[in-house]
C-alpha positions as CSV (number, residue, x, y, z in Angstrom):
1,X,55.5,-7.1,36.3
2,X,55.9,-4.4,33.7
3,X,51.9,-3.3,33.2
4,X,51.1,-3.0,28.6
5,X,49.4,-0.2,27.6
6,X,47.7,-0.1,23.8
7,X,48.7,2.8,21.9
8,X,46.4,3.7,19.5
9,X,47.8,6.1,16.7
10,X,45.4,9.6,16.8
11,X,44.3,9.1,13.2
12,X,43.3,4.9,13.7
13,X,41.3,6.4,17.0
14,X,39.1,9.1,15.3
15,X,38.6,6.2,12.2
16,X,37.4,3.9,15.2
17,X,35.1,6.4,16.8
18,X,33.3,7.3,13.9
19,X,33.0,3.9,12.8
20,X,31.5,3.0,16.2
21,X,29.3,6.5,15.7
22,X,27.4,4.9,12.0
23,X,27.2,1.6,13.3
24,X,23.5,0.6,12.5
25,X,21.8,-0.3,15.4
26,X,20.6,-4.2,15.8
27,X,17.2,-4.4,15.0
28,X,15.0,-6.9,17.7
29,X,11.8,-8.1,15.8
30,X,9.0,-8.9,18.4
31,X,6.6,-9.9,16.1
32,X,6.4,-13.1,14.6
33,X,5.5,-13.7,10.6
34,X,3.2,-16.5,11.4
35,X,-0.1,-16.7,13.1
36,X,-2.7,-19.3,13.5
37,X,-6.5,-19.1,13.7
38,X,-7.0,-15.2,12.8
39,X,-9.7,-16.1,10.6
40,X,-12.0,-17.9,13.2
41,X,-14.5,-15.1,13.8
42,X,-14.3,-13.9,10.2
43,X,-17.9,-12.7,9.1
44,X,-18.3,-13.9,5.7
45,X,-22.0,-14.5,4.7
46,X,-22.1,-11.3,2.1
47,X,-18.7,-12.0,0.6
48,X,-17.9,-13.9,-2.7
49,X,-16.9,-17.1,-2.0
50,X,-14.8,-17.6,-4.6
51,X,-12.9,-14.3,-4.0
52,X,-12.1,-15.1,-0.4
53,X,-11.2,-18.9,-0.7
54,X,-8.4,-17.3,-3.6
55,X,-7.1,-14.6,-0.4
56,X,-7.6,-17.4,2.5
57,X,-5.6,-19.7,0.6
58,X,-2.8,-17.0,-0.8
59,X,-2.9,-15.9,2.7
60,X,-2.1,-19.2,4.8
61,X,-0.8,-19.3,8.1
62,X,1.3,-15.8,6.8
63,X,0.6,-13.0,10.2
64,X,-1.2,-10.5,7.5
65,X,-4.8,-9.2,6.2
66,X,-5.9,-9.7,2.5
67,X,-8.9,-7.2,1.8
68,X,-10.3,-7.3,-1.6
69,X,-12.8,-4.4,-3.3
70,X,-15.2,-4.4,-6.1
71,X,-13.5,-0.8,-7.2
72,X,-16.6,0.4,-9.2
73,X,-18.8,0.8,-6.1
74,X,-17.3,-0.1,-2.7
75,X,-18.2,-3.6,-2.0
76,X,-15.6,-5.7,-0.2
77,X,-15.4,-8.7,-2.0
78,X,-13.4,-10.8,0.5
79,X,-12.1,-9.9,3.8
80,X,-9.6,-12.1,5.7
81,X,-8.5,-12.2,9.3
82,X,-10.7,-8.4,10.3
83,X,-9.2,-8.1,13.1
84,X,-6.4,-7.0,11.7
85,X,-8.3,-5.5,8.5
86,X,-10.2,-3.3,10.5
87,X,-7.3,-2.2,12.8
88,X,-5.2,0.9,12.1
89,X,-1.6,-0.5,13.7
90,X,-0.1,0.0,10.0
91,X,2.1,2.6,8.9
92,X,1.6,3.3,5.1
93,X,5.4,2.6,4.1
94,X,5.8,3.5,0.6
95,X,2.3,3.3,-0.4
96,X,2.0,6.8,0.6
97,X,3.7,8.3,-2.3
98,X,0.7,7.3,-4.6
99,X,-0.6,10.1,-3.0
100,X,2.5,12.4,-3.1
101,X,2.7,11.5,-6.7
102,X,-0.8,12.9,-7.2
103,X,-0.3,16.2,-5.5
104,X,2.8,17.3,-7.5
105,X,0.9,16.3,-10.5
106,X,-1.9,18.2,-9.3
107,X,0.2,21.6,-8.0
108,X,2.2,21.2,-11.6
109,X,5.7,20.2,-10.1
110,X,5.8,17.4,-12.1
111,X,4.5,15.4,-15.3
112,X,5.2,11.9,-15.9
113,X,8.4,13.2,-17.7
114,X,10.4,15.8,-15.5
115,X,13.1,14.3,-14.1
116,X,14.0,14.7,-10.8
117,X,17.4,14.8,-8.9
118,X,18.2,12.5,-6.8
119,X,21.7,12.2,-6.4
120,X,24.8,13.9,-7.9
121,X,24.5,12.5,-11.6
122,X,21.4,11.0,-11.4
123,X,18.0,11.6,-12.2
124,X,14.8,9.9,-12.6
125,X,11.3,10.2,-13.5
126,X,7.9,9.5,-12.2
127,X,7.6,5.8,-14.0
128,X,10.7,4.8,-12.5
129,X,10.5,5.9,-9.2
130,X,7.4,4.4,-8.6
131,X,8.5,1.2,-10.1
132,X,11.4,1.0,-8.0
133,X,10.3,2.8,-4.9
134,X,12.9,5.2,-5.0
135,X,12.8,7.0,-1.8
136,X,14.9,10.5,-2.4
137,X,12.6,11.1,-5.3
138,X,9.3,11.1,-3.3
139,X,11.6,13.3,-0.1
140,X,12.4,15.7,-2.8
141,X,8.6,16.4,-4.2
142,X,7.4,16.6,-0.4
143,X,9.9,18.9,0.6
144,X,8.7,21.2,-2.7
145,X,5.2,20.4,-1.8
146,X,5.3,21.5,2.0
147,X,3.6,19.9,4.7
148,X,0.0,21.6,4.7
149,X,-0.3,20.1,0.9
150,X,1.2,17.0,1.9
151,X,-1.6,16.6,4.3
152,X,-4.5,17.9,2.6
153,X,-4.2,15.2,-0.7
154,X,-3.5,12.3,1.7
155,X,-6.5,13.0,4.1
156,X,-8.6,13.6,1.0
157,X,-7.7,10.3,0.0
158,X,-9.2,8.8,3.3
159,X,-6.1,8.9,5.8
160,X,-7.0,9.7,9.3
161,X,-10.7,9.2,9.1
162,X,-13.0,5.6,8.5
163,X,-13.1,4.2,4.7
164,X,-15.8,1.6,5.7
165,X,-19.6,2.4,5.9
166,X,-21.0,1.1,9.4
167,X,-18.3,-1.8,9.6
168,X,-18.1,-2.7,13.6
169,X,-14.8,-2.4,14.9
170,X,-13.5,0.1,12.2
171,X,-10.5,2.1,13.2
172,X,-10.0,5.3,11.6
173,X,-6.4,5.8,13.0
174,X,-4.9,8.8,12.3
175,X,-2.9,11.9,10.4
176,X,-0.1,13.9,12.3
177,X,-0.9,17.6,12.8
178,X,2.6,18.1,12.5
179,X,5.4,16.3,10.6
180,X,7.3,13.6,12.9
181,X,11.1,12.8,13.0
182,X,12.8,13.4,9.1
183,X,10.1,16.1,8.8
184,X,7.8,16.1,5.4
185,X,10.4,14.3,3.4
186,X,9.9,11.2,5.5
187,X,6.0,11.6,5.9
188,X,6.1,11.8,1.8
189,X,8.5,8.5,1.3
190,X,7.2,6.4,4.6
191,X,4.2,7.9,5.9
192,X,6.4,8.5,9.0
193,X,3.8,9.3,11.5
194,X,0.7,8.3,10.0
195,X,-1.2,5.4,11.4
196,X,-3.5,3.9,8.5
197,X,-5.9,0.6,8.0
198,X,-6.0,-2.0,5.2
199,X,-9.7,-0.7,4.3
200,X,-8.2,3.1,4.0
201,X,-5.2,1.6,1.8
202,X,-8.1,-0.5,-0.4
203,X,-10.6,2.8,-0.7
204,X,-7.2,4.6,-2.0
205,X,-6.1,1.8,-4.7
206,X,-9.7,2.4,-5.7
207,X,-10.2,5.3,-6.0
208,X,-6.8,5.6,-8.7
209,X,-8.6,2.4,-10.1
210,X,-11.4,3.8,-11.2
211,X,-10.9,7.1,-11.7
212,X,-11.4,9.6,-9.3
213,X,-14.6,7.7,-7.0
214,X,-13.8,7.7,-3.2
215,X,-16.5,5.1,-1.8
216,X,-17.4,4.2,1.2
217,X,-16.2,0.5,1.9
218,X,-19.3,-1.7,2.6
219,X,-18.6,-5.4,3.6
220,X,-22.4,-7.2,3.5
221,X,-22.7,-9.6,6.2
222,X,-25.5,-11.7,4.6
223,X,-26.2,-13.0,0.8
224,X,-29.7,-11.0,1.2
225,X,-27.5,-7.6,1.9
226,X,-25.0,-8.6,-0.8
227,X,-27.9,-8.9,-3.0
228,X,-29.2,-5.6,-2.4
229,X,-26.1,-3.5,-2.5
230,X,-26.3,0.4,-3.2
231,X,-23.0,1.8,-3.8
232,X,-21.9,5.0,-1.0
233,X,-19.8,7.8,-2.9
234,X,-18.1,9.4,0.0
235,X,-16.4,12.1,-2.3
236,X,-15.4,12.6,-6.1
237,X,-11.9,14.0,-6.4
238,X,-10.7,15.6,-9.7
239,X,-7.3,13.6,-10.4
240,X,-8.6,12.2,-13.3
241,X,-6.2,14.3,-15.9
242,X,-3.3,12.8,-13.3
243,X,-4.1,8.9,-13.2
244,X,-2.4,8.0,-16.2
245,X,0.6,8.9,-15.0
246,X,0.3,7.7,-11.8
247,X,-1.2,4.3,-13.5
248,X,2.1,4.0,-15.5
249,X,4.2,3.5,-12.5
250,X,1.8,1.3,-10.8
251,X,2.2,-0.9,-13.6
252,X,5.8,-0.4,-14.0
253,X,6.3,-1.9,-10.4
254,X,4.5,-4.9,-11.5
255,X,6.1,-5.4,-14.6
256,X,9.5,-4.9,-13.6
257,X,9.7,-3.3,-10.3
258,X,9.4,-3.8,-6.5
259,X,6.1,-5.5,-7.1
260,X,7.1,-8.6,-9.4
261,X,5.8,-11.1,-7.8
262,X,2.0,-10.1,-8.2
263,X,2.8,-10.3,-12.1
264,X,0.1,-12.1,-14.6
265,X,1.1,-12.5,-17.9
266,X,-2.7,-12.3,-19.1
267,X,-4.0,-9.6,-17.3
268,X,-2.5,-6.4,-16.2
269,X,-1.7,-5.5,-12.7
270,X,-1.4,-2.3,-10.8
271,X,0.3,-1.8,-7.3
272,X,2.5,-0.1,-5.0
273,X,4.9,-1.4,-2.5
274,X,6.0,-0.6,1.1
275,X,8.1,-2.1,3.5
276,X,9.1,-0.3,6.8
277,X,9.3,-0.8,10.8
278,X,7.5,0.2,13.7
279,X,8.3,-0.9,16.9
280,X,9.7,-4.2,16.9
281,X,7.3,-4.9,13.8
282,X,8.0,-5.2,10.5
283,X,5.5,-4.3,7.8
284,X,4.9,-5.2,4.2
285,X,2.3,-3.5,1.8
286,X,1.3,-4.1,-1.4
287,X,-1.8,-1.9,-2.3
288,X,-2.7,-3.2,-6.2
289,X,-6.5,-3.6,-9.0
290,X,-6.6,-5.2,-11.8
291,X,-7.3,-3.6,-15.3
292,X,-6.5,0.2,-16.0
293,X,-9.0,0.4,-18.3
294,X,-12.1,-1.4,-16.7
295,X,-11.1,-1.8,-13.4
296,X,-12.2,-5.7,-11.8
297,X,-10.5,-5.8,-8.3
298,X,-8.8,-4.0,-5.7
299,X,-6.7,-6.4,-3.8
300,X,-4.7,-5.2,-0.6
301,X,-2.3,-7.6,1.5
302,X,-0.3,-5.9,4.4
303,X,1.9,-8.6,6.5
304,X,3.4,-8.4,9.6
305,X,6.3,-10.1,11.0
306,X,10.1,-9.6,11.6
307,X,13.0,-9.1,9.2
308,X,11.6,-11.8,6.6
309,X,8.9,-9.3,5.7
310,X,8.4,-6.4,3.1
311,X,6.7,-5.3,0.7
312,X,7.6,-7.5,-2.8
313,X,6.4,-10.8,-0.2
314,X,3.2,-9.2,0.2
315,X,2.8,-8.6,-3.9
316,X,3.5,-12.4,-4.0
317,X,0.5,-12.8,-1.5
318,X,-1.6,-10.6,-4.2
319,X,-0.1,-12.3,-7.4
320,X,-1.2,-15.9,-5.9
321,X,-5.1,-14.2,-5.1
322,X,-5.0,-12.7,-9.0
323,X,-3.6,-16.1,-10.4
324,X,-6.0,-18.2,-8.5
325,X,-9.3,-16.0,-9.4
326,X,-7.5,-16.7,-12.9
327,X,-7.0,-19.9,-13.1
328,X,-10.5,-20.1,-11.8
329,X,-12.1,-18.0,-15.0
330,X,-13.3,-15.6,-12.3
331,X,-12.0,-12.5,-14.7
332,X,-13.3,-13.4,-17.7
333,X,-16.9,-15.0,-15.9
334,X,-17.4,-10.9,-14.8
335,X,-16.6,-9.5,-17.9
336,X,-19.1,-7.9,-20.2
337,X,-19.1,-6.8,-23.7
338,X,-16.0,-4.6,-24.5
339,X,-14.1,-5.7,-21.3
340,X,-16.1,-4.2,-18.8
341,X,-17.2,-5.1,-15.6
342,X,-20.6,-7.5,-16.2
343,X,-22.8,-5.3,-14.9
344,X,-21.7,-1.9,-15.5
């Protein structure tokens, strides 16, 4: 018997090695995108009830967190499944580059109008690549930015330390001393490295929300400590000159970006996307307030799951919370004269 050997032509064998060499690898998801009975030992006797029944029922059965903020002083509205609220398992995914936006405004790299490189013929600008999440734009401003400026405007936005006052079970999770694997472009377009909570991505939202105010998160426990609330400033920052342009994107993404599905045709809405993986779990952000002008709520949703999750399913978490409160007059019922919040 006459043995057959497979030739392979030299040229056909280096194309088959390197194709073997970019082959992505198979992602396994370990986490599942539904859980059951995370709510059970919710503590809810200082929150708004109708607030939370809007994120409980936006919210379902999905494995995720919905935390929403009163953005004026602190006061977390609503709350859902804290467990997973107060943990600090999350990476920040896109979200972060509301913060690298903010420091090349800051350090004069960028206005909302210098376009930006980000491949051979093409360049884009602030508004869009917020709207669309456009990730070599965000690599490019961290690598001008460096990493020890990088860090200092994120951990003065609240990364790496607690945003809630006195909340049991709070973690503060925590900021790389160093930049991870892809270096400070990745830490600028994923957070690569950092390990952030829902409460520090809420304090964040409102803080840009209301211009400048980093408050302590407080989450009242009882009607009496609702009642009696006395806003916490933790820290005023002066990125007040930069908002606008941050603002524009934010509501770019909502109009017609990566954030669609929180859209409302009768109120504006502001948020940020993120979407990215962490061991065998897939995450997806949406960090968003409503109103650039008078600021109502800051609502947060961050889901967990496998491949079926990222970031536009979470704005479609928000945009049912926002449509519900709606539909219920809950916007209008807390606004006094000249738009603002009742109150104020």
């Amino acid at each position: 018997m006459v043995a057959l050997s497979l030739v392979v032509p030299a040229a056909a064998s280096r194309h088959h090695r390197r194709h073997r060499r970019y082959r992505r690898p198979v992602q396994t998801w370990t986490a599942s995108t539904y859980a059951y009975g995370l709510s059970a030992d919710d503590v809810t006797g200082g929150e708004d009830p109708v607030v939370r029944r809007a994120a409980v029922d936006a919210l379902g059965d999905l494995n995720g967190t919905a935390v929403i903020v009163d953005p004026n002083n602190g006061r977390i509205l609503a709350m859902v499944n804290q467990d997973l609220a107060l943990s600090a398992d999350y990476q920040p995914c896109s979200t972060t580059k509301i913060a690298i936006a903010l420091a090349a405004l800051d350090q004069g790299i960028i206005n909302e109008n210098t376009p930006v490189q980000v491949g051979r013929h093409w360049f884009v600008t602030l508004t869009s690549a917020l709207a669309h999440s456009n990730n070599a734009y965000f690599e490019a401003l961290g690598q001008r930015l460096g990493f020890e400026t990088v860090s200092h405007y994120e951990r003065l936005l609240g990364l790496g330390e607690k945003a809630g006052w006195n909340i049991p079970g709070e973690d503060p999770g925590s900021y790389p001393a160093a930049p991870g694997p892809g270096g400070v472009a990745k830490l600028s377009s994923f957070g690569e490295g950092i390990h952030m909570s829902p409460l520090q991505l809420a304090a964040i939202v409102s803080t840009v929300a209301n211009g400048g105010t980093l408050y302590w998160l407080q989450h009242p426990t009882t009607a009496e400590q609702a009642a009696d609330f006395v806003p916490r400033v933790k820290r005023r920052l002066n990125i007040h000159n930069f908002l606008p342009a941050v603002q524009d994107g934010m509501m770019a993404a909502v109009d017609y970006g990566t954030a669609r599905g929180a859209y409302l045709s009768d109120e504006e809405i502001l948020g940020k996307t993120g979407t990215c993986s962490r061991d065998g779990t897939r995450f997806g952000l949406f960090g968003s307030f409503l109103g650039p002008q008078y600021p109502q709520l800051a609502v947060v949703v961050i889901l967990r799951g496998n491949g079926s999750v990222y970031g536009p399913r979470a704005a479609e978490v928000a945009g049912r919370i926002y449509r519900a409160l709606d539909h219920e007059q809950y916007f209008a019922a807390n606004r006094g004269p000249g738009g603002r919040p009742a109150g104020e």
